[in-house]
N, C-alpha and C positions, 0 to 999 in steps of 0.2 A: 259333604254338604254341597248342593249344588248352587249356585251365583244368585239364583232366585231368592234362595233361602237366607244366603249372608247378607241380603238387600241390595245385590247390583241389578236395579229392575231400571227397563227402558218408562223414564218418567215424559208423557206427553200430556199438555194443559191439563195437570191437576190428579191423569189417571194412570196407573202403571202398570207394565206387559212382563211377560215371563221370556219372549223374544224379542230379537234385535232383526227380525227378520220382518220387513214385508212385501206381498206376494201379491204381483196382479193377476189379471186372472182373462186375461184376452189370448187368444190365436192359438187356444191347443185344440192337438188332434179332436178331442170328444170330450162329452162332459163326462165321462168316468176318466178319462186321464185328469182332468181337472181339477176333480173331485181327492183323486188320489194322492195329485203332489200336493194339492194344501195339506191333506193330512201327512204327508210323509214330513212338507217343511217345517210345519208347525209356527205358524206368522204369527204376529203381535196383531196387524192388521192384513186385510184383503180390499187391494182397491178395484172399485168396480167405477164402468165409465156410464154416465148416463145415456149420452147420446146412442151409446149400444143400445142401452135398456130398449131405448123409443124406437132403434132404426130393427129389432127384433122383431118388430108387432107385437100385440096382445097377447096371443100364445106365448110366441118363444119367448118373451120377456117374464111370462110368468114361469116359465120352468125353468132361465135360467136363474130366477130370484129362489126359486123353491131350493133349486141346488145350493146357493151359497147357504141359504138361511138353513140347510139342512147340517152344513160344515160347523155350525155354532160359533163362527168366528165374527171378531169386531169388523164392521164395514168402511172403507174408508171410500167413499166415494170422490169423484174428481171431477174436473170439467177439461177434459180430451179436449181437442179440435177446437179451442176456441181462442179469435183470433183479437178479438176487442175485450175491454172490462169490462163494458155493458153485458157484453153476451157470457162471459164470467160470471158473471153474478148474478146475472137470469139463470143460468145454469145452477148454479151453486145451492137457490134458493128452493131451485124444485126438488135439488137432489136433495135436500132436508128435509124436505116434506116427504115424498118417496122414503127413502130411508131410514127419517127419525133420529139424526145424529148431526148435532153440530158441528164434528168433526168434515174437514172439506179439503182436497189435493187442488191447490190452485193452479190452474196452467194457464196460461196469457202466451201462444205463441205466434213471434213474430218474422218468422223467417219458413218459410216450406221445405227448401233444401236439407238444412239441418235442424229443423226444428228446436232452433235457439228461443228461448224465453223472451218476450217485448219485455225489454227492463220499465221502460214507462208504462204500459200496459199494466204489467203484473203490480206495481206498488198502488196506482190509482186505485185496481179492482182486492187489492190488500187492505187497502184504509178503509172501503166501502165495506168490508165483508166482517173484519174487526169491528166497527161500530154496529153492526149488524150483527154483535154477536155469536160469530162462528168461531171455529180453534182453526186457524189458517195454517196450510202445509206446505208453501211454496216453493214450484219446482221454479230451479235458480241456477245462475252458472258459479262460480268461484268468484266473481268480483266483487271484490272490500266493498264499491259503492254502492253497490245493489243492494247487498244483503247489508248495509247498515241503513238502506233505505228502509229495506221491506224489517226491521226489528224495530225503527222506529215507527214505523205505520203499526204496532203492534204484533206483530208477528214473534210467536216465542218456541217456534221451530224452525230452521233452514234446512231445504233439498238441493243442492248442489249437485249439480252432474258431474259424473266423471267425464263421457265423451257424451256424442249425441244421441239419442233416443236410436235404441236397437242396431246399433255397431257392433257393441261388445267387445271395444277396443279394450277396456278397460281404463284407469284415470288418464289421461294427456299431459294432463299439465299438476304432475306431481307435489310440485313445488308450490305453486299457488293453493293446492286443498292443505297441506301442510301446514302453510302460513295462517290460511283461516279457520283452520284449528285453533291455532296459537292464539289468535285475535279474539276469536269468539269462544269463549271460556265456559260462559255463564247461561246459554241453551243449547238444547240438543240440535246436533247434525246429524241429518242422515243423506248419504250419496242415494242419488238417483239417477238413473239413466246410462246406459254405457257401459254397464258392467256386463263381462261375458262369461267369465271364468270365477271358480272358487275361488283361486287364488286371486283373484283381484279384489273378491270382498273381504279377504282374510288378511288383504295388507293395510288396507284404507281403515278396518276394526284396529289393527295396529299401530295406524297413526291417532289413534282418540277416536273417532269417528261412531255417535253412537248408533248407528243402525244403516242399513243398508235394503235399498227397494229395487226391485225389478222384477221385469217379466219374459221380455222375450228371451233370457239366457236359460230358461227353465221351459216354457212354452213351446220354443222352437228348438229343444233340444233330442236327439235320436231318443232319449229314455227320458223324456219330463220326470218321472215323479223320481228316479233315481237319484236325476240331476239333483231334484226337490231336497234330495235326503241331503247330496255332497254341499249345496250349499247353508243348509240348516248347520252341519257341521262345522263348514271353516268362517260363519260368522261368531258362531262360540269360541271356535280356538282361535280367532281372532283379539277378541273380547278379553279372552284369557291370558293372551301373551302380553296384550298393554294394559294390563291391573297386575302382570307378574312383574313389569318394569323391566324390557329388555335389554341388554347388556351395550352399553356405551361401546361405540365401532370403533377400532384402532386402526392408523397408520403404517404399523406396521406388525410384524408377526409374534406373538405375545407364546410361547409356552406353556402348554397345562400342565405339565410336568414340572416341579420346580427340580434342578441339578443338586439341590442340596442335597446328600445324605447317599446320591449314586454311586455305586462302588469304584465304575469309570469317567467320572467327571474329573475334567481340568481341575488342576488346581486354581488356577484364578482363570474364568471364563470371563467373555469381552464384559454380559452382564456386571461382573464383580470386580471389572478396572477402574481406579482412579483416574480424574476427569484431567488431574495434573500431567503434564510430562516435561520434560528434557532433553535436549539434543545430545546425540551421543556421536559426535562424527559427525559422519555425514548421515547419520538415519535419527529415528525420531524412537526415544526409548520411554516409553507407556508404566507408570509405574503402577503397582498393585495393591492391593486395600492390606493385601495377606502381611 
């Protein structure tokens, strides 16, 4: 039975996906490689940026729309490059109309270096987009205050970066996504941004984490639609190892082997001493359970 079928489906405002994956779709070689790693990854969603759409002309915007809409996949449109709420949600508002889906990747960024999130930016243009009806996606950093901001302005999804947009450090600050797992119990998380490697979306699945978004670790990779397959892959074995409930970490070295029953096992190993003892002399005599 596969995860879809036992009912572990990625639940977003109301609708629900068969992946934990979603897949942008900017900076690859060609649109048949493009083409190829959506199908290879197989996403819940595909986010596409307006501002591309516009800055393609009327041609290429129309054949890069033909290509997505030919992939039959959900659109998750964003607002990229924008640096104010206003311009957020002018954005936001055409990309619905254009698209045809309430669904909206909110970005408000306020930094160019790193392109970190305007934390005031992004909850302003959150409360305005929520009363207006959209299912808001907001790309966010790990901060409790942020993201208890942007849930109260109605937000019933969080995007947390791991690092900063197209590093592919993978998470920084381990500790912090951990915690606000722990904190935020009651909607879905999905990491965004930062992720380079399989193995970093297959750990971050492993900490709770329900889904995982990016592009340039696939886009900009020697083999895109490959890469497409390996991380299709390790968001499921992800997924799968924290629904199996991973094994509690010990201190120290635990045997899988138990000594009972060995034909050369001590008779009373350190395991199987009593906690008691006794001075015997000068040394210290450990007495045994036997």
């Amino acid at each position: 039975m596969t995860r879809s079928e036992s009912g572990d489906r990625l639940a977003l405002y109301g609708q629900s996906f068969d992946s934990r994956l979603l897949l942008g779709t900017g900076r690859y070689p060609s649109p048949r490689q493009l083409a190829d790693a959506i199908a290879a990854a197989d996403p819940a969603l595909i986010t596409v940026s307006l501002r591309r759409q516009i800055a393609g002309g009327v041609d290429g915007a129309q054949s890069f729309w033909d290509l997505l809409r030919d992939t039959k996949r959900p659109i998750l449109p964003n607002t990229a490059g924008c640096r104010t709420a206003r311009e957020a949600v002018n954005t936001a508002h055409m990309a619905r109309e254009l698209f045809e889906t309430n669904f909206i990747k909110l970005e408000v960024i306020g930094d160019d270096i790193n392109l970190q999130p305007d934390p005031f930016g992004l909850v302003d243009a959150a409360l305005q987009l929520v009363k207006n009806g959209f299912n808001v996606l907001p790309y966010c950093t790990e901060d409790w205050v942020l993201c208890k901001r942007l849930m109260d302005a109605g937000c019933q999804v969080l995007m947390p970066w791991a690092a900063p947009i197209g590093t592919g450090c993978g998470p920084r600050n381990p500790t912090a996504l951990r915690e606000l797992r722990q904190r935020v119990s009651d909607i879905p998380l999905i990491i965004d941004a930062g992720i380079g490697l399989p193995s970093h979306a297959c750990q971050v699945m492993e900490w709770g984490f329900d889904g995982v978004l990016l592009n340039t670790a696939v886009s900009r990779a020697v083999e895109p639609v490959q890469m497409a397959e390996a991380f299709r892959d390790a968001v499921g074995a992800g997924r799968a190892a924290y629904l199996a409930g991973p094994m509690v970490i010990q201190a120290l070295a635990v045997p899988s082997t138990p000594e009972v029953g060995l034909p050369f096992a001590p008779r009373s190993s350190p395991a199987t001493l009593s906690l008691s003892s006794r001075r015997n002399g000068g040394g210290l005599l450990v007495e045994g359970l036997d």
